[in-house]
DSSP file (Angstrom, degrees, kcal/mol; ACC not computed):
  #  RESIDUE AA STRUCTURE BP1 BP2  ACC     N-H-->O    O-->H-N    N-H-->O    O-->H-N    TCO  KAPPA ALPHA  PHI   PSI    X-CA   Y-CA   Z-CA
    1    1 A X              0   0    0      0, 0.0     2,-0.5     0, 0.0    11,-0.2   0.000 360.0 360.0 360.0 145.7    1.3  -16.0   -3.5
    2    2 A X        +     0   0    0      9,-0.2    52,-1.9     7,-0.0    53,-0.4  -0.890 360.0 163.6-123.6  90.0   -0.6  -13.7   -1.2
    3    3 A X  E     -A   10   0A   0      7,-2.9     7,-1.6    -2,-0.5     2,-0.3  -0.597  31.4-124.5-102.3-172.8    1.1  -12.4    2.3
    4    4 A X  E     -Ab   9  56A   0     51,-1.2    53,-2.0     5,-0.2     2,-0.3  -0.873  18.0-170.9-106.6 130.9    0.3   -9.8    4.6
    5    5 A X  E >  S-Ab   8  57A   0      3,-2.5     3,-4.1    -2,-0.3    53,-0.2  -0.985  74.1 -29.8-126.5 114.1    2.8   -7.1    5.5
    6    6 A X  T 3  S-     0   0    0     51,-2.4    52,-0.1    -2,-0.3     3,-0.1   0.724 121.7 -46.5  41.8  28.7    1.6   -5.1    8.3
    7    7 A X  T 3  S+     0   0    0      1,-0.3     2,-0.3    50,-0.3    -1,-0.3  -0.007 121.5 109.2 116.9 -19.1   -1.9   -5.2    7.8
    8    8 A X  E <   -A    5   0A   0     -3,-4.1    -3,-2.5     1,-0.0     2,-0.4  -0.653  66.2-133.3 -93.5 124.3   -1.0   -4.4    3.7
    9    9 A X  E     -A    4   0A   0     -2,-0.3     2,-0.3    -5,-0.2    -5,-0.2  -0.723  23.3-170.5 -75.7 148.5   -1.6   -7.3    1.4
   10   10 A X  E     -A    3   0A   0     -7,-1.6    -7,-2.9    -2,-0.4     2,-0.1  -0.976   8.4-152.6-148.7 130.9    1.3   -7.8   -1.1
   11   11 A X        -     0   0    0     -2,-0.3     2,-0.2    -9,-0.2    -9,-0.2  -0.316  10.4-171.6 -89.3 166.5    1.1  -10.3   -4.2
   12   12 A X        -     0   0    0      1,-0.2     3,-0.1   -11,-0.2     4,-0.1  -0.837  26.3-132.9-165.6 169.1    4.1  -11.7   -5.3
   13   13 A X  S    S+     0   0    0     -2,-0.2    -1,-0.2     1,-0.2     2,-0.2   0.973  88.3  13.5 -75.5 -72.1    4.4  -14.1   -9.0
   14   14 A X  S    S-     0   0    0      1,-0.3    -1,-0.2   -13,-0.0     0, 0.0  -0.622 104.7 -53.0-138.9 149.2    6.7  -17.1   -7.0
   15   15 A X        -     0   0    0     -2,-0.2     2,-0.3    -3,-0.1    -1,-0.3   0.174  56.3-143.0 -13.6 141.6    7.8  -18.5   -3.5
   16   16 A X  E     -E   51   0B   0     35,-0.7    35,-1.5    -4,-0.1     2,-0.3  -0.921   8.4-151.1 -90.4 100.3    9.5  -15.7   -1.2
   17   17 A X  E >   -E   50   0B   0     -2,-0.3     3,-1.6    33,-0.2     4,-0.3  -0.918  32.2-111.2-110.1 155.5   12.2  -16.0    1.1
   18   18 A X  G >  S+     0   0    0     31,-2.6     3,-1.9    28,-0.6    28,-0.1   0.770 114.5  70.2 -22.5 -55.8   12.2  -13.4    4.4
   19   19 A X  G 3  S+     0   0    0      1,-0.3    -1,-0.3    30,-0.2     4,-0.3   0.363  84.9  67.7 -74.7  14.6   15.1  -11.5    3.2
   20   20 A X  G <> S+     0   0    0     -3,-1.6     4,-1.6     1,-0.1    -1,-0.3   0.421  90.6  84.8 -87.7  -8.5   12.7   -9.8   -0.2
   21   21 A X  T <4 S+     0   0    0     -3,-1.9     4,-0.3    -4,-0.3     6,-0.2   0.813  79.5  41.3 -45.2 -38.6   11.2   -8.2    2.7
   22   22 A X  T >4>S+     0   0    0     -3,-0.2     5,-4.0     2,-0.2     3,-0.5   0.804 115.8  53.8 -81.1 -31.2   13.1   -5.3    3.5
   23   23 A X  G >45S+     0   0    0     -4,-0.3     3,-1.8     1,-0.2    -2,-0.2   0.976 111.9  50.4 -78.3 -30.1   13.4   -4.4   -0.8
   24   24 A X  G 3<5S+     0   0    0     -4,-1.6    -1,-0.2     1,-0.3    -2,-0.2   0.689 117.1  35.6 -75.3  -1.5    9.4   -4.6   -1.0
   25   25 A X  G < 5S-     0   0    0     -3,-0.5    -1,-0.3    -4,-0.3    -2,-0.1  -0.078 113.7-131.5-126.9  53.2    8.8   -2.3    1.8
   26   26 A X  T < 5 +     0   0    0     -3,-1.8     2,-0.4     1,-0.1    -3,-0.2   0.593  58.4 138.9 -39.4  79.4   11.8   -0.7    0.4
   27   27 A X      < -     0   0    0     -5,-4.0    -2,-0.2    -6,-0.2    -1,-0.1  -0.904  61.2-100.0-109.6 143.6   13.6   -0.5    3.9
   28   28 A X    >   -     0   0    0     -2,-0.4     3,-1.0     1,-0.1     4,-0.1  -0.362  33.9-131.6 -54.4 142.4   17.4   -1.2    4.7
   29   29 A X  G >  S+     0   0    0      1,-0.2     3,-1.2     2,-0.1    -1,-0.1   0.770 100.0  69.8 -60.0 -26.1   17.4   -4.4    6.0
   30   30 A X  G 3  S+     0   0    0      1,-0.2    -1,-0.2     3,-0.0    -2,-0.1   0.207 102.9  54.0 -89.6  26.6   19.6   -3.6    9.2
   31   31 A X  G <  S+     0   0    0     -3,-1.0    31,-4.1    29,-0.1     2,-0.3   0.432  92.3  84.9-115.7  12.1   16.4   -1.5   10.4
   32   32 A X  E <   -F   61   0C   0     -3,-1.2     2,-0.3    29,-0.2    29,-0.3  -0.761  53.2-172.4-118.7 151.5   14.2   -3.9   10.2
   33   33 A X  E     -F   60   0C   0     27,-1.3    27,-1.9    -2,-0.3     2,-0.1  -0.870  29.7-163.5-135.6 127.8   13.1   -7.0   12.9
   34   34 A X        -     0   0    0      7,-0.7     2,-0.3    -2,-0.3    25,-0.1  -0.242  10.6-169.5-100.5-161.2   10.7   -9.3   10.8
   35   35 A X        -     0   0    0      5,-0.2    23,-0.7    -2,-0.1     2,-0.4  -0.675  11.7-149.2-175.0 146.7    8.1  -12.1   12.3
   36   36 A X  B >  S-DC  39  57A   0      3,-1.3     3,-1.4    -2,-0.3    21,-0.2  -0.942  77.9 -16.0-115.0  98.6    6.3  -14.5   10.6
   37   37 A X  T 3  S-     0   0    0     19,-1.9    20,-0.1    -2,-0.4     3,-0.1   0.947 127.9 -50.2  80.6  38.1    3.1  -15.5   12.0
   38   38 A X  T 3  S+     0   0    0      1,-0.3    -1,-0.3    18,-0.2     2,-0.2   0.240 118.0 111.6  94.4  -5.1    3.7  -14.0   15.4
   39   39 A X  B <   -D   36   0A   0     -3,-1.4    -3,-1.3     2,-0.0     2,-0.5  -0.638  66.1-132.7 -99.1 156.5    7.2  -15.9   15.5
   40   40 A X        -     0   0    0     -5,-0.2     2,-0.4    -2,-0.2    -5,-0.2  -0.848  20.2-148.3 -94.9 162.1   10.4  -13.5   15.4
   41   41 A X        -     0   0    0     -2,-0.5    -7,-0.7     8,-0.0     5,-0.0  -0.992   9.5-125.0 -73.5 103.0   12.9  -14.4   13.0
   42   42 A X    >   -     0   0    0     -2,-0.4     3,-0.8     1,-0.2     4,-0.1   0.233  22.2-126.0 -42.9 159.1   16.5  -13.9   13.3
   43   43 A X  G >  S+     0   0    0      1,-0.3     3,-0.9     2,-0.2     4,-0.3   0.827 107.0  63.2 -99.1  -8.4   18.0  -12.1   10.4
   44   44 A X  G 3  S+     0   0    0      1,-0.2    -1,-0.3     2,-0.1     4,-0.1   0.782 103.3  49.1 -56.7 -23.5   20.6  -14.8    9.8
   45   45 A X  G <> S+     0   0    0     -3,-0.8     4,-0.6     2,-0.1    -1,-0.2  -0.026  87.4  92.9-117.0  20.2   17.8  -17.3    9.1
   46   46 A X  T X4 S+     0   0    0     -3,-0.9     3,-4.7     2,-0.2   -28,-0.6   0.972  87.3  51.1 -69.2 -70.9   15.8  -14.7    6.3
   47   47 A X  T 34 S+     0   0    0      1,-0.3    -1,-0.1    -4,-0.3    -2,-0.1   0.748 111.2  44.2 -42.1 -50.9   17.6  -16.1    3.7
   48   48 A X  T 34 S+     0   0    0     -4,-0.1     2,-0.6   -31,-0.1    -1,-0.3   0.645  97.3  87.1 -74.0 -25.6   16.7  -19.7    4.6
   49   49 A X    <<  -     0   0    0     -3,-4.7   -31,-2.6    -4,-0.6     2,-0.2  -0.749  60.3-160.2-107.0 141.1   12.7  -19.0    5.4
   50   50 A X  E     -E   17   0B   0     -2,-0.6     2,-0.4   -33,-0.2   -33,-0.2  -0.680  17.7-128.6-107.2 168.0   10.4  -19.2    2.5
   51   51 A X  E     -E   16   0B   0    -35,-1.5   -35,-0.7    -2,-0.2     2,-0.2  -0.920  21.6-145.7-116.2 134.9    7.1  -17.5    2.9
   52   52 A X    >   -     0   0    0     -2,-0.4     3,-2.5   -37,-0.1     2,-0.2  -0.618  32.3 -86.0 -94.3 150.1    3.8  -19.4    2.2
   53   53 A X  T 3  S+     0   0    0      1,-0.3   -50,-0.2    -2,-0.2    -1,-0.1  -0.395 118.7  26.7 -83.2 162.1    1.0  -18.2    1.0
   54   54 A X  T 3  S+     0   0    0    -52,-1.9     2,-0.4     1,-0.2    -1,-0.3   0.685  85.5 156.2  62.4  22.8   -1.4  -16.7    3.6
   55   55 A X    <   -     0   0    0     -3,-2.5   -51,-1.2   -53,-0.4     2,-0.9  -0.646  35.7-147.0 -67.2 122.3    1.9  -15.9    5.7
   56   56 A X  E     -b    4   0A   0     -2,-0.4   -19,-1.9   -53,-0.2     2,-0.4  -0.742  18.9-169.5 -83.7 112.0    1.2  -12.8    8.3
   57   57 A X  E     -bC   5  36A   0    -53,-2.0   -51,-2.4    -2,-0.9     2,-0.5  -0.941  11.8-158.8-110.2 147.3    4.6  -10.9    8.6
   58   58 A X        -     0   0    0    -23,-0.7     2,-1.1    -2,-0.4   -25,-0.1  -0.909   8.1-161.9 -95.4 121.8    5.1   -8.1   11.3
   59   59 A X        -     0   0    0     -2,-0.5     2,-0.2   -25,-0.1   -25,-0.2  -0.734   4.4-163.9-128.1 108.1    7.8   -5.9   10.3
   60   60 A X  E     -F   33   0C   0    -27,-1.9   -27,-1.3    -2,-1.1     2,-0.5  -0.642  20.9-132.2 -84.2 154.8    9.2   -3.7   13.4
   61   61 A X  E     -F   32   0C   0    -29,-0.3     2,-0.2    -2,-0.2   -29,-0.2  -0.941  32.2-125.8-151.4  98.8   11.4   -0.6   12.6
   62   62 A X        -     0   0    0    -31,-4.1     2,-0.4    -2,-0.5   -30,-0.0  -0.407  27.6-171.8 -82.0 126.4   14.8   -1.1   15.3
   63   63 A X        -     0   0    0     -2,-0.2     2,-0.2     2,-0.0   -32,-0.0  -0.884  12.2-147.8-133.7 121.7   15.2    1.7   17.1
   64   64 A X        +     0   0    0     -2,-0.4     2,-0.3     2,-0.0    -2,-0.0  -0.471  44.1 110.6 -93.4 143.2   18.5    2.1   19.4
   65   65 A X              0   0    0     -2,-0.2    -2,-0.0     1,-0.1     0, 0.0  -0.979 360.0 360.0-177.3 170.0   18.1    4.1   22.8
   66   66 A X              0   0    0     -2,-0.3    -1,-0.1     0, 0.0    -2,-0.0   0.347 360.0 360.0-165.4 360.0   18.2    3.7   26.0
């Protein structure tokens, strides 16, 4: 299965779900805001969304400020 991560293509042997995101771009998960295919995805529902192949993910980097 074939995604896109930020522009990077990433292989992976078998079906996906959101939350392997954070350990392949080995980032904590609580800095990370995903998307799939322009959509955001809460991080309560990673677990629950499988990734298809030719899935685009955007993976934002949370940064607190104000």
């Amino acid at each position: 299965m074939n995604i896109t991560i930020n522009d990077a293509s990433y292989t992976f042997s078998a079906p996906q779900s959101l939350d392997a995101i954070p350990q392949a771009l080995s980032l904590p998960a609580e800095e990370l805001a995903l998307a799939v295919n322009q959509h955001i995805i809460y991080r309560s529902q990673w677990a629950d969304t499988l990734l298809k192949d030719g899935d685009h993910i955007d993976a934002f980097t949370v940064v607190a400020g104000g």
